[in-house]
C-alpha beads as a LAMMPS data file, in Angstrom:
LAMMPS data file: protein, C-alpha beads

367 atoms
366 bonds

1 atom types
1 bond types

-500.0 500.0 xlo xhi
-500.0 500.0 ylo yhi
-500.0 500.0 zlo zhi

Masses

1 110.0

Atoms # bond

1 1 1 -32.372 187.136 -386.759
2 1 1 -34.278 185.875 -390.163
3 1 1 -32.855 182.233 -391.645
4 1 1 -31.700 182.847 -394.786
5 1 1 -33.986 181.233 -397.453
6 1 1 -32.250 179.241 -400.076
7 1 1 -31.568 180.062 -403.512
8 1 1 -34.139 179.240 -405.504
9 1 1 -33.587 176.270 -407.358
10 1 1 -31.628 174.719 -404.901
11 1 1 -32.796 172.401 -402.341
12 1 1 -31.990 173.013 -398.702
13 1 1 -31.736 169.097 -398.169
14 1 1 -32.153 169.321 -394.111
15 1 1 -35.315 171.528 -394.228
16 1 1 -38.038 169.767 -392.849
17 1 1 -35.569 168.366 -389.932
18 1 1 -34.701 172.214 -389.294
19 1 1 -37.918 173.737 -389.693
20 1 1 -38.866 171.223 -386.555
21 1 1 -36.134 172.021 -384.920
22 1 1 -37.178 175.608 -385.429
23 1 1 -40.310 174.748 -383.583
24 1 1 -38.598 173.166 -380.677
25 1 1 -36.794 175.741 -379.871
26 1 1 -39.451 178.257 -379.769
27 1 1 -41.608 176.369 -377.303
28 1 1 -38.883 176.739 -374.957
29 1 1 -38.861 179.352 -375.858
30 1 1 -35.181 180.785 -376.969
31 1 1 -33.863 182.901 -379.834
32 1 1 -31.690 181.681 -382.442
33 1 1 -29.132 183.766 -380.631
34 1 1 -29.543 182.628 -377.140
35 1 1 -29.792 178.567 -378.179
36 1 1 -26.823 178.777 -379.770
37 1 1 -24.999 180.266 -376.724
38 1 1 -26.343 177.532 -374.449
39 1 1 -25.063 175.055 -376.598
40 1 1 -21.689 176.852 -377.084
41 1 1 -22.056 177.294 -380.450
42 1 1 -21.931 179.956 -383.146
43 1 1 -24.904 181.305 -384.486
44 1 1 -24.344 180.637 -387.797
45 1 1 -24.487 176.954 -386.695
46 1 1 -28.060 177.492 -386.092
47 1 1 -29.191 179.518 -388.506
48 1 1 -27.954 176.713 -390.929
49 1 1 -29.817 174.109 -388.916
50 1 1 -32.982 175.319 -389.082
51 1 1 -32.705 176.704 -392.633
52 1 1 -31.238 173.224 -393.826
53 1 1 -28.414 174.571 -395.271
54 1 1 -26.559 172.413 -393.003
55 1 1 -28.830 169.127 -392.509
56 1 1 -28.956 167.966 -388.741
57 1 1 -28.541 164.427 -390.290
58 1 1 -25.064 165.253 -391.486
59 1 1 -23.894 165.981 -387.606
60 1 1 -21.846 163.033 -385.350
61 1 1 -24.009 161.052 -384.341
62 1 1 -23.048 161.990 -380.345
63 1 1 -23.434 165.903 -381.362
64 1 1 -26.766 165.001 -382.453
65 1 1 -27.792 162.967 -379.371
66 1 1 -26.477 165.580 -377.076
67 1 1 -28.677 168.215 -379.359
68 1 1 -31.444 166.776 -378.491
69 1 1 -30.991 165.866 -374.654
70 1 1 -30.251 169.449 -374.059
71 1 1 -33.379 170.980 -376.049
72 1 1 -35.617 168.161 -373.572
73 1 1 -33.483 170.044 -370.957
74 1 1 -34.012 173.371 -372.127
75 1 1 -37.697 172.459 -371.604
76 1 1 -39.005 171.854 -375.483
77 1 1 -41.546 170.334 -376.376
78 1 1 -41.670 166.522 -376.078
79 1 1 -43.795 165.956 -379.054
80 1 1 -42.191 168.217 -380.836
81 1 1 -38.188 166.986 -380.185
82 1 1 -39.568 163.382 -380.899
83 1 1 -39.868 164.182 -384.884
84 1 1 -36.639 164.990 -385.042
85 1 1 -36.193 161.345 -386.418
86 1 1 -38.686 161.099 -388.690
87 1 1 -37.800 164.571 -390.061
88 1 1 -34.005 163.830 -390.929
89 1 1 -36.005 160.499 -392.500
90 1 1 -38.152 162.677 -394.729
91 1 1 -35.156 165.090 -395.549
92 1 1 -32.825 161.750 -396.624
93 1 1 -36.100 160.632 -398.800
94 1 1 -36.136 164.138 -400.380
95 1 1 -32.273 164.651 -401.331
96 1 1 -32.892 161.450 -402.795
97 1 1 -34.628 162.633 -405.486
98 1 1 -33.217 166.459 -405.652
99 1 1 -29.919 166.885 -404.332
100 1 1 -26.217 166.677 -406.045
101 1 1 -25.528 163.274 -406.011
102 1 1 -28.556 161.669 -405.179
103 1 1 -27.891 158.680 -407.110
104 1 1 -25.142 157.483 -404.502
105 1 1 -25.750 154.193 -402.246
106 1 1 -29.131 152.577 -401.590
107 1 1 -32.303 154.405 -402.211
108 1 1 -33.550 155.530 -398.911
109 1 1 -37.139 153.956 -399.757
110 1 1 -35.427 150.550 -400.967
111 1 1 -33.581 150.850 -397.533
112 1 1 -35.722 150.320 -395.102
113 1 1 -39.505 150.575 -394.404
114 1 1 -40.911 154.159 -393.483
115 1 1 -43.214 155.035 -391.035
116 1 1 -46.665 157.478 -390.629
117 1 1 -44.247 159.785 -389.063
118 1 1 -42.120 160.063 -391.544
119 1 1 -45.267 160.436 -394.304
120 1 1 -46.648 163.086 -392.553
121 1 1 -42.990 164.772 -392.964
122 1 1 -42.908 164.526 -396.425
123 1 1 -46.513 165.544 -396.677
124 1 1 -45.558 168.397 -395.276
125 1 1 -43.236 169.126 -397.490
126 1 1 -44.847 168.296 -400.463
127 1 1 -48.409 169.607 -399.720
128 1 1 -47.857 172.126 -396.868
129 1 1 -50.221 169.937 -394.757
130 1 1 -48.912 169.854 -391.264
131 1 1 -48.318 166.386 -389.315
132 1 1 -51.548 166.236 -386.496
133 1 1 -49.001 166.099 -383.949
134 1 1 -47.912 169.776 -385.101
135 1 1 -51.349 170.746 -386.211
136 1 1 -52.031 174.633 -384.987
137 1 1 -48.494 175.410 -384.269
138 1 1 -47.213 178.244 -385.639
139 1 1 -43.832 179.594 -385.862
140 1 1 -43.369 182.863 -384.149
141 1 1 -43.087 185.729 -386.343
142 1 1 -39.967 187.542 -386.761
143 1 1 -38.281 190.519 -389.356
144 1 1 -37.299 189.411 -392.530
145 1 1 -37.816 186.803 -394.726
146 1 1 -39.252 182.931 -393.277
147 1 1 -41.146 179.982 -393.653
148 1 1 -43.954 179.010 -392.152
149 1 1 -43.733 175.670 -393.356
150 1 1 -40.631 173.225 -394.885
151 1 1 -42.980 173.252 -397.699
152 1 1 -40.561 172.431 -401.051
153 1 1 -40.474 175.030 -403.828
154 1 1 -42.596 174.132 -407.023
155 1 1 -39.620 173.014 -408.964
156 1 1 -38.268 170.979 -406.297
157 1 1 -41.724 169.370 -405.737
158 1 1 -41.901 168.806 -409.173
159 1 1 -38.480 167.386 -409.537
160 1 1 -38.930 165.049 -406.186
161 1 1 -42.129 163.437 -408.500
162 1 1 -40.884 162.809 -411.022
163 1 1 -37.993 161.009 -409.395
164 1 1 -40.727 159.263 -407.672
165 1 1 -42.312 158.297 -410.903
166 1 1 -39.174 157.129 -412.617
167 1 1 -38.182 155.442 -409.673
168 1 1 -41.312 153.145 -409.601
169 1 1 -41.136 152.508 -413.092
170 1 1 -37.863 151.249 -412.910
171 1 1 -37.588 149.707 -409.241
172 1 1 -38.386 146.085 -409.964
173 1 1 -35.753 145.909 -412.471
174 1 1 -33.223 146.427 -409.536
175 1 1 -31.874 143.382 -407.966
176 1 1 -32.569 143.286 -403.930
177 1 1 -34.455 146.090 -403.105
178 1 1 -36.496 146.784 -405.738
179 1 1 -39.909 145.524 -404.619
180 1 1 -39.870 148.020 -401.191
181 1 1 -38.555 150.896 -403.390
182 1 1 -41.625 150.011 -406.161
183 1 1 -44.955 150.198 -403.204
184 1 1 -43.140 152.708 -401.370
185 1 1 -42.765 154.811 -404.564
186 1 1 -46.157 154.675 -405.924
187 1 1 -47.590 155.254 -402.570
188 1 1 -45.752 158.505 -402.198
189 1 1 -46.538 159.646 -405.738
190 1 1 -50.062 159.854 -405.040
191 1 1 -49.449 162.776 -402.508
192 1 1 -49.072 164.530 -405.876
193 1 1 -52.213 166.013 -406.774
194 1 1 -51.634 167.622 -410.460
195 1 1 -53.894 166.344 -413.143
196 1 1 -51.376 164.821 -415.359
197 1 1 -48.888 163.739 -412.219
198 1 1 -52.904 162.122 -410.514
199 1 1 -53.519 160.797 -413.796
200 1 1 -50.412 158.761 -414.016
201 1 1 -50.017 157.600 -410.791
202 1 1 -53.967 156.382 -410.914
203 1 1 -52.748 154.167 -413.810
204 1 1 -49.322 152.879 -412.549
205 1 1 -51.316 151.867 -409.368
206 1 1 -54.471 150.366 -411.386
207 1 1 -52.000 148.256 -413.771
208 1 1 -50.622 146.856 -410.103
209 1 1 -54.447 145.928 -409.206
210 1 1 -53.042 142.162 -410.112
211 1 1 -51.821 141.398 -406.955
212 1 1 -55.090 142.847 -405.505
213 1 1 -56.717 139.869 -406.875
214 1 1 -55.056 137.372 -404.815
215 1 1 -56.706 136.044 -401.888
216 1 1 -55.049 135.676 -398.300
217 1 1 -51.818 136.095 -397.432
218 1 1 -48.734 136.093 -400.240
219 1 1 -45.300 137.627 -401.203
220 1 1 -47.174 140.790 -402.511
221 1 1 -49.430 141.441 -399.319
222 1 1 -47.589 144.646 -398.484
223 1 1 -47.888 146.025 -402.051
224 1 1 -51.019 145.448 -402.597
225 1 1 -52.081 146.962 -399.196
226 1 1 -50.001 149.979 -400.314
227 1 1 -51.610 149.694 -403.609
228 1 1 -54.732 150.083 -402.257
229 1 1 -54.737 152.880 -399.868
230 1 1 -52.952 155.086 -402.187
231 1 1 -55.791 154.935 -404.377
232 1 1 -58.413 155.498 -401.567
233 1 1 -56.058 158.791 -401.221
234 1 1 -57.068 159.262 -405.216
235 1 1 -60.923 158.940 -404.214
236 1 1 -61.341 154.985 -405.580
237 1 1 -62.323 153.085 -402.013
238 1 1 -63.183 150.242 -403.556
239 1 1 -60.098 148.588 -403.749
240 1 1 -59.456 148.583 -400.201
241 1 1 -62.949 147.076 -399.447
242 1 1 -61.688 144.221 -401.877
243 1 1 -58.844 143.562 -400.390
244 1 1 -59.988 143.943 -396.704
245 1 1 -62.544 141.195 -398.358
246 1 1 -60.104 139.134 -399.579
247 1 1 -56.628 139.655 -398.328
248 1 1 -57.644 140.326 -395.020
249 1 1 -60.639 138.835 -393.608
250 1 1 -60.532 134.681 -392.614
251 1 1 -56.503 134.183 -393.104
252 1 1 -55.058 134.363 -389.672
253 1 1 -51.115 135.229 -391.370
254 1 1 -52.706 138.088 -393.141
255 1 1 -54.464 139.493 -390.027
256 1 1 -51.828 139.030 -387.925
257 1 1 -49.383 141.259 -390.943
258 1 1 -51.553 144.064 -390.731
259 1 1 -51.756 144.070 -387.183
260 1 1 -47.771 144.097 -387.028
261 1 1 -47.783 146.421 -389.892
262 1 1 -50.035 148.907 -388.296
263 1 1 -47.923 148.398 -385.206
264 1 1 -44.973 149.843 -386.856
265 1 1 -46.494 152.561 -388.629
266 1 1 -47.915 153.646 -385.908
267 1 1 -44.365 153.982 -384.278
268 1 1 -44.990 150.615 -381.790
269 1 1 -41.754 148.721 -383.147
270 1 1 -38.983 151.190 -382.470
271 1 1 -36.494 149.088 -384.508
272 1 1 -36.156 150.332 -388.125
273 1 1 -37.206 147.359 -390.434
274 1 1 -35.157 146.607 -393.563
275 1 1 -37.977 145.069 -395.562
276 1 1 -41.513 143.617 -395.133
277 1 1 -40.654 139.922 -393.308
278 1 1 -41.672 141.303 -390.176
279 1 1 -44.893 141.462 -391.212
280 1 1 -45.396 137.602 -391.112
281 1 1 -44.478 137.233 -386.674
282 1 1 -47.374 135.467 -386.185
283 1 1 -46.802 135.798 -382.336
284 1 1 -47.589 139.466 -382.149
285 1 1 -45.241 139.935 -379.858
286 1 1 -42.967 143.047 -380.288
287 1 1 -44.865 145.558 -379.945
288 1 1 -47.008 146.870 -377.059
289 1 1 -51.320 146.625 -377.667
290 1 1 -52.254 149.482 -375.825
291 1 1 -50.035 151.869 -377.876
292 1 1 -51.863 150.550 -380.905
293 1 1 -55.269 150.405 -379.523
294 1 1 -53.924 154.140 -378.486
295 1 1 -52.713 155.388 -382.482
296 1 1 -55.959 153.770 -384.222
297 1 1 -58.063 155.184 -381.525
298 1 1 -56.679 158.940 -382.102
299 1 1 -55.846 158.363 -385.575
300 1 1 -59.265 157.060 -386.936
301 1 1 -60.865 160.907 -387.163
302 1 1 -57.607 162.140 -389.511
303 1 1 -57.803 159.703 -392.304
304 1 1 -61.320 159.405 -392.901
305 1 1 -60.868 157.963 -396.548
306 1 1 -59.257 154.489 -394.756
307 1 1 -62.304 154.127 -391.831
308 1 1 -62.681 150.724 -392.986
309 1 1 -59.154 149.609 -392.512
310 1 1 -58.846 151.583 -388.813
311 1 1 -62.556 149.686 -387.774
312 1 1 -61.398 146.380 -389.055
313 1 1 -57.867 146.667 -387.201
314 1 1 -59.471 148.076 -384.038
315 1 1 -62.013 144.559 -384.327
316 1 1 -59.091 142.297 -385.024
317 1 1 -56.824 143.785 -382.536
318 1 1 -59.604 143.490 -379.610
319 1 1 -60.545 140.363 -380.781
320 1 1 -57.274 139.069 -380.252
321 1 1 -56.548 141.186 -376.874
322 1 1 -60.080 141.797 -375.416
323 1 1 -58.677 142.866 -372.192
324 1 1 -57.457 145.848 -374.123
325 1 1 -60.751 147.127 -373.085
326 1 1 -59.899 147.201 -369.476
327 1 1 -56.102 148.156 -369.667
328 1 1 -57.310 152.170 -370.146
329 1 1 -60.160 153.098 -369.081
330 1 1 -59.897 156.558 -370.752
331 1 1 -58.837 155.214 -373.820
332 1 1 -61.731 152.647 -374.109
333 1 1 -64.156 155.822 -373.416
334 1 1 -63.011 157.554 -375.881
335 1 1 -62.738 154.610 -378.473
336 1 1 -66.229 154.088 -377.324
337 1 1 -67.241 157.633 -378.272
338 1 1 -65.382 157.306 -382.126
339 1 1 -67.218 154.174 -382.387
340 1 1 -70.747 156.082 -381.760
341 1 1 -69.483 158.720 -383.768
342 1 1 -68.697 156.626 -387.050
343 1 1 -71.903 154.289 -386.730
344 1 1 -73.988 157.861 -386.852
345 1 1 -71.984 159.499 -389.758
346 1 1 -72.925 155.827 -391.915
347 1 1 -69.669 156.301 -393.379
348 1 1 -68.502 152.836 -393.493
349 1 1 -69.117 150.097 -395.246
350 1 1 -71.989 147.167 -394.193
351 1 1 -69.003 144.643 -392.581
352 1 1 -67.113 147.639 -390.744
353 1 1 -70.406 148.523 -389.284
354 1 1 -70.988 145.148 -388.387
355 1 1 -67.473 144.512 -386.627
356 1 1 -67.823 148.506 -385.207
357 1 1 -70.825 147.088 -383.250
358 1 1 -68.921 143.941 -381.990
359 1 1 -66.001 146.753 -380.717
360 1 1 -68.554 148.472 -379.254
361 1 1 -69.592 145.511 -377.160
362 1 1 -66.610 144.781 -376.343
363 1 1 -66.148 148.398 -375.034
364 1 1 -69.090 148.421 -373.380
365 1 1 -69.033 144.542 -371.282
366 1 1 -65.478 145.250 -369.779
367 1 1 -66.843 149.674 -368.560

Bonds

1 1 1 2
2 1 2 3
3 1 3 4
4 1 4 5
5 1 5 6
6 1 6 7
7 1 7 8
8 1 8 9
9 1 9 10
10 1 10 11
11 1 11 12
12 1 12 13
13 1 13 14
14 1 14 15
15 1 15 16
16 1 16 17
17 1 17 18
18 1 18 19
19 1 19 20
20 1 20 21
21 1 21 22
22 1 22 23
23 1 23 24
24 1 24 25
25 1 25 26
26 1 26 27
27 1 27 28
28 1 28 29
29 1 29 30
30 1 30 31
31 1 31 32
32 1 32 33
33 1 33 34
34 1 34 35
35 1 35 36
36 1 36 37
37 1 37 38
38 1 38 39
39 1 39 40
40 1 40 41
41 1 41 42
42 1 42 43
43 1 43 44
44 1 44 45
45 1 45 46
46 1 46 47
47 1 47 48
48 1 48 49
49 1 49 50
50 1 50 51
51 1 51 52
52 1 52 53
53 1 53 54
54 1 54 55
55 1 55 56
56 1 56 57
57 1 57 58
58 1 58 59
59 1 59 60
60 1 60 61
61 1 61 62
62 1 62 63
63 1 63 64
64 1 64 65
65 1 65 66
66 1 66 67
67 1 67 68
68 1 68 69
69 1 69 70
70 1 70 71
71 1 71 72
72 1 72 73
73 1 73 74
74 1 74 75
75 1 75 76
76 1 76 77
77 1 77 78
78 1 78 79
79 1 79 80
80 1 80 81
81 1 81 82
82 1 82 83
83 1 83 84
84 1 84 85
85 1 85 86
86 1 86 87
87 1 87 88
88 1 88 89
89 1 89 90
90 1 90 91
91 1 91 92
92 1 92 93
93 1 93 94
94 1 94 95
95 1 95 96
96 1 96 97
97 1 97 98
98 1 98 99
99 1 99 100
100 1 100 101
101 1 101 102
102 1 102 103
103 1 103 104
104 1 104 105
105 1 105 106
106 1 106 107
107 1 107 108
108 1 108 109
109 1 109 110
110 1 110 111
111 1 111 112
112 1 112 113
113 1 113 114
114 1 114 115
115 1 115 116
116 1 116 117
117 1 117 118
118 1 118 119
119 1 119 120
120 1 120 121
121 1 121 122
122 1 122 123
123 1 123 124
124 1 124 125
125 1 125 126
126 1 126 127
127 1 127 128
128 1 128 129
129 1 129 130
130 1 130 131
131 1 131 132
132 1 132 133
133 1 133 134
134 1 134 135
135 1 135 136
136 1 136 137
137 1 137 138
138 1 138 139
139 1 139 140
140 1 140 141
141 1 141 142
142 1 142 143
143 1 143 144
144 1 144 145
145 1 145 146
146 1 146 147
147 1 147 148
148 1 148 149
149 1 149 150
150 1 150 151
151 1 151 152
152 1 152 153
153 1 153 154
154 1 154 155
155 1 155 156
156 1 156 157
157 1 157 158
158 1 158 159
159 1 159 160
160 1 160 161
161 1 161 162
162 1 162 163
163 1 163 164
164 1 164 165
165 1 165 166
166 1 166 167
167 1 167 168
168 1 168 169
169 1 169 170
170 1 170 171
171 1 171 172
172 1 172 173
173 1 173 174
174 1 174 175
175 1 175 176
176 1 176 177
177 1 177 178
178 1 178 179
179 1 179 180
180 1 180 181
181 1 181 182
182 1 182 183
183 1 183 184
184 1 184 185
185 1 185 186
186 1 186 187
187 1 187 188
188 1 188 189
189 1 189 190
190 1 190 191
191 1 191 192
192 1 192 193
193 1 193 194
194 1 194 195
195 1 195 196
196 1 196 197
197 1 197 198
198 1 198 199
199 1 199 200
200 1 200 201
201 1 201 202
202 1 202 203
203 1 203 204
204 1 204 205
205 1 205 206
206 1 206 207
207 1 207 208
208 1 208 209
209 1 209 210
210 1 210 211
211 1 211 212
212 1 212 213
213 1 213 214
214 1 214 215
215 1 215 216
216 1 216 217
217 1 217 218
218 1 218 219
219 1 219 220
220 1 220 221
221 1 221 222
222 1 222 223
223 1 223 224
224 1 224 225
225 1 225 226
226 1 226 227
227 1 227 228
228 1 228 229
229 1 229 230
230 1 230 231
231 1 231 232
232 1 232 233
233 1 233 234
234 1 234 235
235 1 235 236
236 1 236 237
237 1 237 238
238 1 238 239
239 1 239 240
240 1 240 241
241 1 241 242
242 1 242 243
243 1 243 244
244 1 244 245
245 1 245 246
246 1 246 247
247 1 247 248
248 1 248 249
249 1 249 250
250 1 250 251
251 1 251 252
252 1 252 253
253 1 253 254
254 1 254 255
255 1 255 256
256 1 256 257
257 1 257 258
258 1 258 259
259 1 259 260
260 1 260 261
261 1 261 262
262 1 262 263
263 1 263 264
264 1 264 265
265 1 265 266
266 1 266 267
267 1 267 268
268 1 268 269
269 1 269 270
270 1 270 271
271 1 271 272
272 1 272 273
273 1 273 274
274 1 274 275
275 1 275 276
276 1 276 277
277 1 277 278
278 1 278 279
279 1 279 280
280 1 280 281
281 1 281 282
282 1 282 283
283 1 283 284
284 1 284 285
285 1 285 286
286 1 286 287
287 1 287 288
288 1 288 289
289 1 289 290
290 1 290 291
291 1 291 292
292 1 292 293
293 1 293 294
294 1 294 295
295 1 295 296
296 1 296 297
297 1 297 298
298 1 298 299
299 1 299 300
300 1 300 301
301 1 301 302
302 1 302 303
303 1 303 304
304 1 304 305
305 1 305 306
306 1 306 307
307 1 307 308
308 1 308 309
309 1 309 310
310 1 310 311
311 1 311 312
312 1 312 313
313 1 313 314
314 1 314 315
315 1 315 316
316 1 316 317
317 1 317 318
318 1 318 319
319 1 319 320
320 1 320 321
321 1 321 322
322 1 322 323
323 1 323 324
324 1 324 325
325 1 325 326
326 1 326 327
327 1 327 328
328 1 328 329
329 1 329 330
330 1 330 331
331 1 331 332
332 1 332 333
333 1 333 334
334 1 334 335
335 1 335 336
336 1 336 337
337 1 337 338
338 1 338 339
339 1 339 340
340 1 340 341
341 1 341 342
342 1 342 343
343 1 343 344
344 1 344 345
345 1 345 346
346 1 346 347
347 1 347 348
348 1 348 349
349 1 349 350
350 1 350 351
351 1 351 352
352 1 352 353
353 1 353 354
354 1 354 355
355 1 355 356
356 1 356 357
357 1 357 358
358 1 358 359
359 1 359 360
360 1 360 361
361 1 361 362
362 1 362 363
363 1 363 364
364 1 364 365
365 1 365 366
366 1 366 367
């Protein structure tokens, strides 16, 4: 039975969470009809999951847990069932901006800091683009009117933007809060592609280059990392060679941040952080190496505007585990192979190359 689209105009504020829920139940695969008799429920119920109408985030916490133990049960998808989190994320982001009383409580992006995940969530809703991890999967088809994507509605894409915009324009006025809300603002605002909405995020990001011009490690690392990658995303690289250059490269805090950093957007720290501090553990020591080694590996070939950032990560992250190399030998192969593959293409810049022949050596003394 067809999900019920909703009204135009108005936001179904649970969508992307529901659309992904869609998904894992039909690689179990089960009908609306027949999940929600195996869960005891009506089916209704479901049919407002999945459309959003009633946003998985708004169940019991225990209704939700025991949701998701019995789709694992059921037999879904692992990968799949394991967004679930960083779907009701996105969704919380998005009614933010475009749902009835949006202005109530914290900011969800002054709350606490957001992961790839949950960026490849909204950029699916936002762009249609679908997360790697769900990259070929398509819903099954069925009568009546559905999605094949939670992508939002031009109006409600339009409105979450301009939030967005208004949002960073106004965050560090905000006490507590405000500087999180401001980099992780402007960041998403440059998913937005329209020429005037490109145009003024390009500028509110370029009149932030400022704290791109300070060397090493200081109280605006994070924002001007996020400063610079999210105008790589706008086709200007330079930036992030500068500030690999200078707020990277030779300043051991600073190395060690983006190593922590990239450990928790890569989903290694499993604790949802409030703000940037934990950036600055210098002991490297919360997260696992191998599951980072593991995300830039595989990650490295979908984001081939930030090559230099993955290559000098991958060289500061061996250099300070080298016997990453021999903890997977798969995973060093294949590394190995991405390496070859990036020194071909001459892609990156003179240093990555450089440091992409030192990984490579690395690779290649512990095979």
């Amino acid at each position: 039975m067809a999900v019920t689209p909703p009204a135009r105009g108005r936001a179904a504020t649970g969508a992307v969470a529901g659309f992904v829920l869609r998904l894992a139940r039909e690689t179990i695969p089960r009908t609306q009809a027949s999940l929600a008799e195996v869960l005891g429920v009506d089916l209704g119920t479901v049919q407002g999951w999945e459309s959003g109408r009633r946003p998985l985030a708004n169940m019991k916490a225990g209704a939700l847990l025991n949701l998701r133990r019995r789709l694992s049960a059921l037999g879904a998808g692992t990968a799949v069932v394991g967004l679930l989190d960083s779907a009701m994320d996105a969704d919380q982001i998005i009614g933010a901006a475009i749902a009835p009383g949006a202005g109530l409580g914290p900011h969800p992006l002054s709350a606490w800091v957001h992961t790839r995940d949950t960026a490849h969530m909204l950029a699916w809703a936002l762009t249609g683009s679908a997360p790697p991890g769900l990259a070929g999967r398509v819903p099954l088809p069925r009568r009546g009117p559905a999605a094949s994507s939670p992508l939002l509605g031009a109006d409600d894409r339009a409105q979450f933007f301009r939030h967005l915009r208004e949002a960073a324009e106004t965050a560090l006025g905000r006490p507590g809060g405000g500087t999180l809300l401001h980099r992780q603002a402007l960041y998403l605002a440059s998913y937005d592609r329209g020429q005037d909405s490109a145009a003024w995020t390009a500028r509110a990001l370029r009149t932030r280059r400022g704290v791109l011009a300070r060397k090493g490690w200081s109280e605006h690392w994070a924002e001007a990392r996020s400063t610079a990658t999210a105008l790589a995303r706008l086709g200007d690289p330079q930036p992030l060679l500068d500030f690999i250059e200078r707020c990277l490269v030779g300043d051991d805090t600073s190395e060690a941040a983006n190593l922590n950093y990239w450990a928790y957007w890569l989903g290694g720290v499993r604790v949802p952080q409030p703000d940037d501090r934990f950036m600055r553990d210098r002991e490297l020591a919360h997260w696992d190496p191998v599951t980072l080694l593991r995300g830039l590996t595989y990650g490295m070939h979908h984001s081939p505007g930030y090559v230099d950032l993955y290559v000098h990560t991958l060289w500061a992250l061996l250099t300070a585990h080298p016997w990453l190399a021999q903890a997977s030998p798969t995973l060093a192969r294949d590394l190995s192979a991405r390496v070859e593959q990036v020194l071909d293409e001459g892609t990156a810049s003179t240093r990555a190359r450089n440091e992409l022949h030192t990984v490579h050596y690395v690779l290649s003394d512990h095979s």
